[in-house]
N, C-alpha and C positions, 0 to 999 in steps of 0.2 A: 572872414574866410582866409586873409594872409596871415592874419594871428596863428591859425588853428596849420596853415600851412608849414609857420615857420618854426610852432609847439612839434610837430609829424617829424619836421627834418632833423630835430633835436635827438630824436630818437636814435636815428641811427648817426654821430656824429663820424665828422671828416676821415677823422684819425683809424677811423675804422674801416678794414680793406676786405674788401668783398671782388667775388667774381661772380658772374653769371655763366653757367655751367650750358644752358640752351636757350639762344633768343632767336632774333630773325629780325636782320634789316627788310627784308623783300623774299615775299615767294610768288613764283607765276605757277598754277596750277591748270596751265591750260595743256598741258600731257608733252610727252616728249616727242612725240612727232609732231609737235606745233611750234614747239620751241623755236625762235627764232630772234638772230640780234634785232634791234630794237622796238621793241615791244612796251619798252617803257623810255621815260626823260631819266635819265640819268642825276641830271641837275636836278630835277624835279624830287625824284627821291630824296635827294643830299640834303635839299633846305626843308624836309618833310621830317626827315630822322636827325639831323644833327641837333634840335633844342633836346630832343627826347635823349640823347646821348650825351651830352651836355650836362643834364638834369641830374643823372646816374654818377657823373664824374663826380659833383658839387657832394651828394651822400656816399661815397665812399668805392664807390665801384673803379674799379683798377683793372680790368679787363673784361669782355665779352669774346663768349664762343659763337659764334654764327653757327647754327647747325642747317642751312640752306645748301644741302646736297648739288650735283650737277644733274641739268637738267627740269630744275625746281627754281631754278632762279638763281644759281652764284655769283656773283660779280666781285671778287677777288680788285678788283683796282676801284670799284665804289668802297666796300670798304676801307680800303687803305684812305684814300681820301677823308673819308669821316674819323678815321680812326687819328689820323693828322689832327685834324681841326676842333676835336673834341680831348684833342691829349687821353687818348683812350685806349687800348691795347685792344683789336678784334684780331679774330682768329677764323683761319676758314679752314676747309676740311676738302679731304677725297671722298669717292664713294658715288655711291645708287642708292633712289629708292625705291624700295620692290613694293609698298605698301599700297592700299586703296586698289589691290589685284590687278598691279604692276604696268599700272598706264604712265608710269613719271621713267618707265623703263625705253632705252633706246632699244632698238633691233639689234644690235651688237652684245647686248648684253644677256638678251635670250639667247643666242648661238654660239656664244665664246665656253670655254671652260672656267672654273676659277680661278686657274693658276694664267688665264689668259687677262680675265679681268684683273687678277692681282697685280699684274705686269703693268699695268694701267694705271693703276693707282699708284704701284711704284714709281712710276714714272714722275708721276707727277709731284710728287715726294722730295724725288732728284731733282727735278728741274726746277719748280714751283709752277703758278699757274698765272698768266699774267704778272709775272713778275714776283707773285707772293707765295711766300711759305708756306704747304701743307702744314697743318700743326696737329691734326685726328681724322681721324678716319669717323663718316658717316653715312650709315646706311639703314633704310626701314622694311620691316618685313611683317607679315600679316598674322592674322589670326594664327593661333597653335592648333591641332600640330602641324608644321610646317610644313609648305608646297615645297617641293623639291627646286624652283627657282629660287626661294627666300633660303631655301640652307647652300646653293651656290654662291649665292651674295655674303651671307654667313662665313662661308668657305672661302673665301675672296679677300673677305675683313682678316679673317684669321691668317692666311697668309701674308697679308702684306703689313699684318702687325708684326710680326715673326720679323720680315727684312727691314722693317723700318724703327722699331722698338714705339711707332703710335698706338693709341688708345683709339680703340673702336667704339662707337657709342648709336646704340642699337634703335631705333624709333620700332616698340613691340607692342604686337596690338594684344596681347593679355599672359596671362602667367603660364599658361601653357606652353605660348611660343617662349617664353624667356628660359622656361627649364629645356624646354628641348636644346635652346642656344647653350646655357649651360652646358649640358651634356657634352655638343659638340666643341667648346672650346675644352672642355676637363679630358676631352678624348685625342685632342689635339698635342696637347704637352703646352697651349699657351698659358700662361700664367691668369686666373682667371681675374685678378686684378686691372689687366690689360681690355676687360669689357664691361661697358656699361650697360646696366637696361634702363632705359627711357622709356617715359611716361609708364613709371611702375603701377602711377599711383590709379590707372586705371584698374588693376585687380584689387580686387577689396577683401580677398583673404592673405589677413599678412602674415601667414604663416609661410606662405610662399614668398614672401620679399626677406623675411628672418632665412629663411632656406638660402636664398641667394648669396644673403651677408655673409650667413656662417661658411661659405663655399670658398670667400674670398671677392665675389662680385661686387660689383658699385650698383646702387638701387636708389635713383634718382625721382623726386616726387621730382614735377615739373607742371605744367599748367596752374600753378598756382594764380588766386583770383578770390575775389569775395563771396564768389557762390560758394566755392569749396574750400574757402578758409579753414573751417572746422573740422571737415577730412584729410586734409596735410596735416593739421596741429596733433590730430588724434594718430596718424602713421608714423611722425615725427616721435610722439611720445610713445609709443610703441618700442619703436628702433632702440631709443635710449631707455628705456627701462630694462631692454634684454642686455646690453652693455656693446649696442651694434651702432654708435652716434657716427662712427668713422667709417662705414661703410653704406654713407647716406648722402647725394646729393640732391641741392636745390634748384630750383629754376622756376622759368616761369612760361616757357616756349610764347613769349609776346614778342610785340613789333605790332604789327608790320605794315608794310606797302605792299597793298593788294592790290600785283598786275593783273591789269584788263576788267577789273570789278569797276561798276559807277562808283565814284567818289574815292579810285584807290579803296575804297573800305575802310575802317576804324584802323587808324594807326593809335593802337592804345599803350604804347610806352612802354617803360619796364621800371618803374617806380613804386608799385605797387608793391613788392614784395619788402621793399628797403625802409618805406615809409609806413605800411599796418601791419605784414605779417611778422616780420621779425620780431618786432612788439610782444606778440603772442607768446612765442617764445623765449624759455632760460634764457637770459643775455650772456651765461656761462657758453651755453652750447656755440655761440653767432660765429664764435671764431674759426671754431672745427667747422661747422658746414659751408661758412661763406670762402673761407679762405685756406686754410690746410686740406681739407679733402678736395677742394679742387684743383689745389696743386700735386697732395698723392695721387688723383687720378691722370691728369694730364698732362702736368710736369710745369716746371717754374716760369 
């Protein structure tokens, strides 16, 4: 088994700088009116996630994006801590998520406008959050076509991209909802390179993720894993046979620490994608998706 382990790590060696585009130290998914400080060990997290963080520095990983929205579990100063102690660049974000029909939503967020919640997020921008750096904007939004709450979130993103020059990156529950965001960012004047769609690789006609590319948008597989090896590899080679490899990002939306579940839940790492899938893949392509399109999208 350590043979076969240390043949795997070969694969992707040191020198090779990868980022992870959507992970997750911790999400509590007990809704936004339940939210409440401590809910979890804080410590308890840190010595759960830091080997798994650890692991990813030793193969190549040079940064993580946390996409754990507010009110989903952000903890801006656990990060930074792990991010210390694993010599590891994480990144947190602004934003709501309106998804799973908008229970991870506070009350404030139903009765404000966007330009009220955009102010919000500005804010936070300016200030940081606990001390830390907004570095993108995150927010999720449901099934297409869009509820009129998910395109104020929408509306919300796009404004405070506008004052902040961040990258929105969209958690979208299928290709419908992603053309309609489309639409509204192309209607907007933001540059549509300023949006991602997450978890593209849930619509399976990719004719609609070629759409998004050729648009200017970012079309992110993510949940990447061994069930669905084979339908990343086949989306991937997709993208790049139309001549769209740069308007494709990676991930793998793992982690994590499941607040309030028995056992935290499977903290299953983010290794997975650096040690078999990459494998699969051109090792011409590793460099565009691991490292230049995630810094065209999100910035250096």
């Amino acid at each position: 088994m350590l043979r076969r382990q240390l043949l795997m790590a070969l694969l992707v060696p040191p020198r090779e700088k990868i980022i992870l585009v959507h992970e997750h130290v911790l999400v509590d998914f007990v809704g936004a009116d339940a939210i409440v400080p401590g809910r979890y060990d804080a410590d308890e997290v840190f010595r759960l996630a830091l080997p798994k963080l650890r692991e990813i520095r030793t193969l190549g990983c040079r940064r993580l994006l946390d996409c754990t929205p507010n009110y989903l579990g952000r903890d801006p100063k656990l990060l930074k801590r792990l991010a210390r102690a694993a010599d590891l660049d994480i990144w947190t974000n602004t934003g709501l998520y309106g998804a799973r029909e908008f229970i991870y939503l506070p009350a404030y967020a139903k009765a404000e406008t966007p330009e009220q919640l955009a102010r919000r997020w500005i804010a936070e921008w300016r200030d940081g959050v606990d001390g830390e750096r907004v570095r993108f904007i995150k927010i999720g939004v449901n099934r297409g076509p869009l509820h009129p709450l998910d395109r104020k979130l929408v509306a919300a993103a796009i404004l405070t991209s506008k004052a902040t020059g961040l990258t929105m990156a969209v958690h979208t529950g299928d290709g419908r909802a992603a053309l309609d965001q489309l639409e509204m960012v192309q209607a907007s004047g933001l540059a549509t390179n300023k949006w991602v769609w997450v978890h593209a690789q849930n619509e399976k006609d990719l004719t609609v993720h070629e759409r998004v590319a050729r648009a200017g948008g970012w079309v992110e597989f993510d949940g990447i894993n061994r069930a669905g090896a084979e339908w990343h590899r086949q989306a991937v080679g997709y993208m790049a046979d139309r001549g769209l490899l740069r308007r494709v990002l990676l991930s793998q939306d793992s982690g994590w620490y499941h607040v309030g579940e028995p056992g935290r839940g499977k903290f299953d790492g983010y290794a997975y994608i650096l040690k078999e899938f990459l494998p699969l893949l051109d090792r011409e392509w590793r460099d565009q998706l691991m490292w230049l399109n995630p810094r065209a999208a999100f910035g250096a």
